[in-house]
LUMGUGU-108368 format. One record per residue (C-alpha): residue number from 1; x, y, z. Coordinates in steps of 0.25 Angstrom, whole numbers, padded with zeros to 4 digits. Layout:
residues N
 zakol  east north    up
   NUM     X     Y     Z
...
This chain:
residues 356
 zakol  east north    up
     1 -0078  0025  0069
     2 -0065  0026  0063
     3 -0055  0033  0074
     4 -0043  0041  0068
     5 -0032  0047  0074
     6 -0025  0059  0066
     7 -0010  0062  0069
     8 -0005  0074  0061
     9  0002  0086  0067
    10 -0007  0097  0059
    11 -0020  0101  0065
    12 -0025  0104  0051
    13 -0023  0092  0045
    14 -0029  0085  0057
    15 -0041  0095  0057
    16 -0042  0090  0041
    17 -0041  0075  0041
    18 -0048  0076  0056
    19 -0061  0083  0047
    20 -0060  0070  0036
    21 -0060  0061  0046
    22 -0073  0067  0055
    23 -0081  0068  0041
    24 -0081  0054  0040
    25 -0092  0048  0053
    26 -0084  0036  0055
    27 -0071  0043  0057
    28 -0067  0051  0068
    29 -0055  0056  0072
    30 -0049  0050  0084
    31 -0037  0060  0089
    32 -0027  0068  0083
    33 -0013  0068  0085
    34 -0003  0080  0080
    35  0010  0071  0081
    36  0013  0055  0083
    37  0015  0057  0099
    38  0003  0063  0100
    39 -0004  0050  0091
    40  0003  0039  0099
    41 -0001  0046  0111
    42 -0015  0045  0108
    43 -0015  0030  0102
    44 -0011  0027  0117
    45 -0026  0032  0122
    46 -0033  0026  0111
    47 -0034  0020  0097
    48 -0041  0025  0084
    49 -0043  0017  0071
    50 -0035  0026  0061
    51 -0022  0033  0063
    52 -0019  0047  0054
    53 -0003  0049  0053
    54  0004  0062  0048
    55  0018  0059  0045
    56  0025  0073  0048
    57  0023  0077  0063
    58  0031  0084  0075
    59  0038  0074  0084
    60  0033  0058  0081
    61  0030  0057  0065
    62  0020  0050  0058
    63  0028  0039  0054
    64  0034  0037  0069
    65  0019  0038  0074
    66  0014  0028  0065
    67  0025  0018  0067
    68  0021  0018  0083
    69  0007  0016  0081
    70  0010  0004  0071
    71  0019 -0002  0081
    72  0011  0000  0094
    73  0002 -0011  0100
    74 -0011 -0005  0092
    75 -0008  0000  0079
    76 -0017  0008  0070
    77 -0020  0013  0056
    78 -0013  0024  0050
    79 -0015  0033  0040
    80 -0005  0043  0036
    81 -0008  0056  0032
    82  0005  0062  0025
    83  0010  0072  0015
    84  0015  0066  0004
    85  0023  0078 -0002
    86  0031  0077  0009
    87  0042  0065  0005
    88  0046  0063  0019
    89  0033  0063  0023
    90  0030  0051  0014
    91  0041  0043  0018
    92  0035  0044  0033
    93  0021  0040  0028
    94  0029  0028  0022
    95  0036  0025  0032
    96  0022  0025  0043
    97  0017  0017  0029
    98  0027  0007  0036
    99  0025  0008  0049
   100  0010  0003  0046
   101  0002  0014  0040
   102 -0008  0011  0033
   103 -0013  0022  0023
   104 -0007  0036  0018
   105 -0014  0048  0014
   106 -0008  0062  0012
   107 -0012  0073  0019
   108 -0022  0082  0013
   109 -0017  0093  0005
   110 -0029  0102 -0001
   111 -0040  0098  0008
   112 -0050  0107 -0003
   113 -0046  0100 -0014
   114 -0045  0087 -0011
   115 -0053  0085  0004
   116 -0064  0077  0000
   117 -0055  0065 -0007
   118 -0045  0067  0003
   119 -0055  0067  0014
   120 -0061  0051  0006
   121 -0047  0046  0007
   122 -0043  0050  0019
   123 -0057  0043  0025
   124 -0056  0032  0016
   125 -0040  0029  0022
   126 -0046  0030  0036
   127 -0054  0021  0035
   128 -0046  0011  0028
   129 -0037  0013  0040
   130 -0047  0010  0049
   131 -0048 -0003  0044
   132 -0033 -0006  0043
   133 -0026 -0019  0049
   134 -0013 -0013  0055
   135 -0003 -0020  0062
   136  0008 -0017  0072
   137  0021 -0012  0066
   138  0031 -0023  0061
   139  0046 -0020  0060
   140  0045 -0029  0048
   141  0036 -0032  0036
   142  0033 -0047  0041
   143  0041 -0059  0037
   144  0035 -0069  0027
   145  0037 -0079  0037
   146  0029 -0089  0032
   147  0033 -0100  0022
   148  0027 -0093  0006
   149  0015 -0100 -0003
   150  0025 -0108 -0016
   151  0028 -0096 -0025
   152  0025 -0103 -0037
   153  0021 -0092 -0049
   154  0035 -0088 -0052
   155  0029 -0081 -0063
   156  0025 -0066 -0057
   157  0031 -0057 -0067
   158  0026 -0043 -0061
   159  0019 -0041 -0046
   160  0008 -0030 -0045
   161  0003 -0025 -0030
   162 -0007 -0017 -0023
   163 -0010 -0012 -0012
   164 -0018  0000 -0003
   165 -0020  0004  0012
   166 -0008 -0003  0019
   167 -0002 -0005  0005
   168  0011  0002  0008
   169  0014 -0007  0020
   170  0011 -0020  0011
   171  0019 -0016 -0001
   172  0032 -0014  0008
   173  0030 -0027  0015
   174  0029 -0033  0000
   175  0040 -0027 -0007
   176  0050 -0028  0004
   177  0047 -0043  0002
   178  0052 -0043 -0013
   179  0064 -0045 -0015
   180  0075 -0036 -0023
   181  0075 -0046 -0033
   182  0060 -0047 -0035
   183  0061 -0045 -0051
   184  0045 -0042 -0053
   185  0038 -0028 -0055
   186  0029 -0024 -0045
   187  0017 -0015 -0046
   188  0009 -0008 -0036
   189 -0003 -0001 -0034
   190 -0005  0006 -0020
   191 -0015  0014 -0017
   192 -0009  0026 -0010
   193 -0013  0041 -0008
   194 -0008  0051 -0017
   195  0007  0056 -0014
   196  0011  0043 -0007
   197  0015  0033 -0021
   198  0031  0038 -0021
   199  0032  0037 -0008
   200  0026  0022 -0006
   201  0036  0018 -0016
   202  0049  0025 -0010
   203  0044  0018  0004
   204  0042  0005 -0004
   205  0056  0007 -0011
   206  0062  0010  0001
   207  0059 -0004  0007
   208  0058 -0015 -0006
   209  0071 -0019 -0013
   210  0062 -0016 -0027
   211  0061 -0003 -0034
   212  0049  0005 -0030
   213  0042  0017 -0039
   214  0030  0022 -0044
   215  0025  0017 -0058
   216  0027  0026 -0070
   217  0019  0024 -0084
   218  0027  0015 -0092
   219  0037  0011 -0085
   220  0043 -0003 -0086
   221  0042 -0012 -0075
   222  0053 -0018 -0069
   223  0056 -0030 -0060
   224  0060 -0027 -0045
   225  0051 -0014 -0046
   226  0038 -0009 -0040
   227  0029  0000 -0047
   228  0020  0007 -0037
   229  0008  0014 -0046
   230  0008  0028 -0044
   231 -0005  0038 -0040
   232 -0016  0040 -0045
   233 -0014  0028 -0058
   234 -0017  0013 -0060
   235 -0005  0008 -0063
   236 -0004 -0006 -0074
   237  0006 -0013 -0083
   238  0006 -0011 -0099
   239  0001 -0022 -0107
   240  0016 -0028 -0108
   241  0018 -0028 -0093
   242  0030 -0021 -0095
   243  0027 -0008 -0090
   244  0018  0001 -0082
   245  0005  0010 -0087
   246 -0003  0018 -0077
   247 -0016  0024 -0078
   248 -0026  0034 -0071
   249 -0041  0026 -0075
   250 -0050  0028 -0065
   251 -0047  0022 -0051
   252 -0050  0006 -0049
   253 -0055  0003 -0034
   254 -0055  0018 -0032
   255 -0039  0020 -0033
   256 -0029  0022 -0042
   257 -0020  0015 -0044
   258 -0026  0002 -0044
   259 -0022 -0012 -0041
   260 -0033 -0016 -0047
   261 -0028 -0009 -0060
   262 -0013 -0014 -0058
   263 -0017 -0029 -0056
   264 -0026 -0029 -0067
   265 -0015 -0026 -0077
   266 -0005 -0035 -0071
   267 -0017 -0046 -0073
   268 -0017 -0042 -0088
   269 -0001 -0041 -0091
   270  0003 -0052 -0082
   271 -0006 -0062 -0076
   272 -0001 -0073 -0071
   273  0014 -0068 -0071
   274  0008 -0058 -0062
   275  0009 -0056 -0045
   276 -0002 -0047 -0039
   277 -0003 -0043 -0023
   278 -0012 -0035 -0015
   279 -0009 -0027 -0002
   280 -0016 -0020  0009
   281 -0027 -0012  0004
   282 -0041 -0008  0007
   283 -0051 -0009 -0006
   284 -0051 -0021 -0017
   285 -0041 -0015 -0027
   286 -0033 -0024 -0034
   287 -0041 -0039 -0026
   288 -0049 -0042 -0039
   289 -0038 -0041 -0049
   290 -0027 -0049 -0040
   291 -0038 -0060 -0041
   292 -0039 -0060 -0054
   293 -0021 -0059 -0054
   294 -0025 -0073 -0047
   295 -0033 -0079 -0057
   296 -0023 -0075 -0067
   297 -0011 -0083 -0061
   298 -0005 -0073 -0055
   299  0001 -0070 -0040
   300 -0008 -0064 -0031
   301 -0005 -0060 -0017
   302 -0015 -0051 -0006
   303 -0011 -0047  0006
   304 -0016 -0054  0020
   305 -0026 -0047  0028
   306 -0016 -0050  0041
   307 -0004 -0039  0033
   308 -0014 -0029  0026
   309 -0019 -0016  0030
   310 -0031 -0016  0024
   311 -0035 -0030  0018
   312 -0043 -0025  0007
   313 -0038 -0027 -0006
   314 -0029 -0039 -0004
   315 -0041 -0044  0005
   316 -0050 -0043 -0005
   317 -0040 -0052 -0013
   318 -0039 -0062 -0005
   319 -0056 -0063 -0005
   320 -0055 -0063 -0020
   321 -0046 -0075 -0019
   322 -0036 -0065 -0027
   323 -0022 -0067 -0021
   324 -0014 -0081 -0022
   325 -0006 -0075 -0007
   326 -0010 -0067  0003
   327 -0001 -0064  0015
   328  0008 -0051  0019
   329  0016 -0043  0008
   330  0029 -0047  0013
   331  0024 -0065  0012
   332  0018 -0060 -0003
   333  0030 -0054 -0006
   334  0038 -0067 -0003
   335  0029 -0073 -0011
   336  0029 -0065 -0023
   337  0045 -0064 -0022
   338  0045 -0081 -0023
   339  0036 -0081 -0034
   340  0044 -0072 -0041
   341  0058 -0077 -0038
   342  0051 -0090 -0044
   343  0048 -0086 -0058
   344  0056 -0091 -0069
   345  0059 -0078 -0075
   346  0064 -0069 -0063
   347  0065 -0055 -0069
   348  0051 -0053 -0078
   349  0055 -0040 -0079
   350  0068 -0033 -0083
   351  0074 -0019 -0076
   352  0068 -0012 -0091
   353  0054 -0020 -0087
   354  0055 -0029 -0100
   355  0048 -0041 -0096
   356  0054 -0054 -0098
């Protein structure tokens, strides 16, 4: 039985998820909680599985509530439920991203029209929640530390990346590792519910020295950027490699975008000259395609089970015998940033994105 504690400061929206959550038999809900003082105070008489967090409350916000449950001695899985109209709202949901968070959802806005999907999800998160390996806050994404595997390739000419539950959390960890002279482009795919894609990449902008934004149809790539694939489209490279193409076939593993979709084009364009990684995500997209990266030549990375969230997809990589490193994002970012800096033509793409 999976135990959840709701924290939001309307009754109705309480009343609304509380009803999703009793439809299921092996959910209940735990307690309810109409601001953060009220939830810390309850997590100091017992302890639920799954956390639900509104960001905008009276007196202690979401973010602040979220934070002190990450850093206290017992830390648990939480899912926020925000409004994603609301621009200040989304860079709080962000911020609690940061703080350890492990899955967004907006709140419902048409119950009528959209109850039973939203209703899916919203279980589906839950559960995925349940299962989610969280940590105690860190000041700090960790240090590499350890001395890093011979880089070696020196030939990656473009870098794509996916990710899911926990994702937002790797891909900070990861890009902050790069460094402002990383002259690659770099793609991603995140899964991530609607209304939240702009803001992920403001947050990532905010804390990377590369250019963040979303993917637009045609555009060139350029070195030192990261393409984030909008919602709701499978994002892949024309057949030069020189540019972006996006398109709305029928969802691969159940989502769209795909990382399934992405890597399979890099595979075709580039090969070899490619670097493929794999984040936190619950699911398989993405594992088979980063294997096949591998028996092309290229550099494949998955994430460890000791960093991730949810050790599916990079997971099921590291069954398949897909990825060449596994460790945390900050160690494969080091990594990657070595066998970069090692190529003998540094810059493969110019600020037009002509490839040289």
């Amino acid at each position: 039985m999976i135990r959840v504690l709701m924290v939001d400061d309307s009754p109705l929206m309480c009343r609304i998820l509380g009803q999703m959550l009793e439809s299921d038999p092996g959910i209940r809900v735990w307690g309810t909680a109409g601001s953060g003082e009220e939830a810390l105070a309850l997590l100091q008489k017992g302890r639920p599985d799954v956390v639900t967090m509104d960001i905008h409350m009276g007196g202690m916000d979401g973010f602040e509530t979220t934070r002190r449950i990450m850093e206290s001695e017992r830390p648990l899985p939480v899912v926020i439920v925000s409004s994603c109209w609301d621009p200040l709202e989304v860079e709080k949901t962000f911020d609690a991203m940061a703080a350890g968070a492990v899955a967004i959802l907006p709140k419902p806005a048409n119950i009528a029209e959209e109850g039973g999907e939203y209703e899916q999800e919203f279980l589906r998160t839950i559960r995925a929640a349940s299962e989610a390996r969280v940590g105690r806050l860190r000041k700090k994404f960790p240090d590499p530390g350890a001395p890093l595997p011979a880089a070696g390739k020196g030939r990656v000419k473009i870098v794509a990346a996916g990710a899911s539950t926990g994702g937002p959390q790797a891909l900070a960890a990861f890009l902050s590792g790069l460094p402002a002279g990383f002259h690659r482009p770099v793609l991603v795919v995140q899964h991530m519910a609607p209304g939240f894609t702009r803001g992920l990449a403001d947050w990532l902008g905010k804390i990377t020295p590369l250019r963040v934004k979303i993917g637009t149809q045609g555009e060139p790539l350029s070195g030192g950027t990261v393409y984030i694939a909008p919602e709701g489209t499978h994002m892949v490279l024309n057949r030069s490699g020189d540019s972006l193409r996006f398109s709305d076939g029928p969802p691969l593993h159940m989502v769209r975008p795909s990382v399934s979709m992405l890597f399979r084009s890099v595979a075709e364009v580039y090969g070899r000259d490619s670097a493929a990684l794999l984040f936190s995500g619950m699911g398989a997209d993405g594992a088979e395609e980063l294997k096949q990266l591998r028996n092309l030549g290229a550099a494949t990375f998955a994430q460890d089970r000791e960093s991730s969230v949810v050790w599916g997809m990079p997971g099921e990589a590291v069954r398949l015998e897909g990825a060449e490193h596994v460790g945390p994002p900050s160690v494969l970012a080091a990594i990657l940033s070595g066998m970069a800096a090692g190529s003998s033509n540094r810059a493969e793409t110019t600020d037009n994105g002509e490839r040289r």
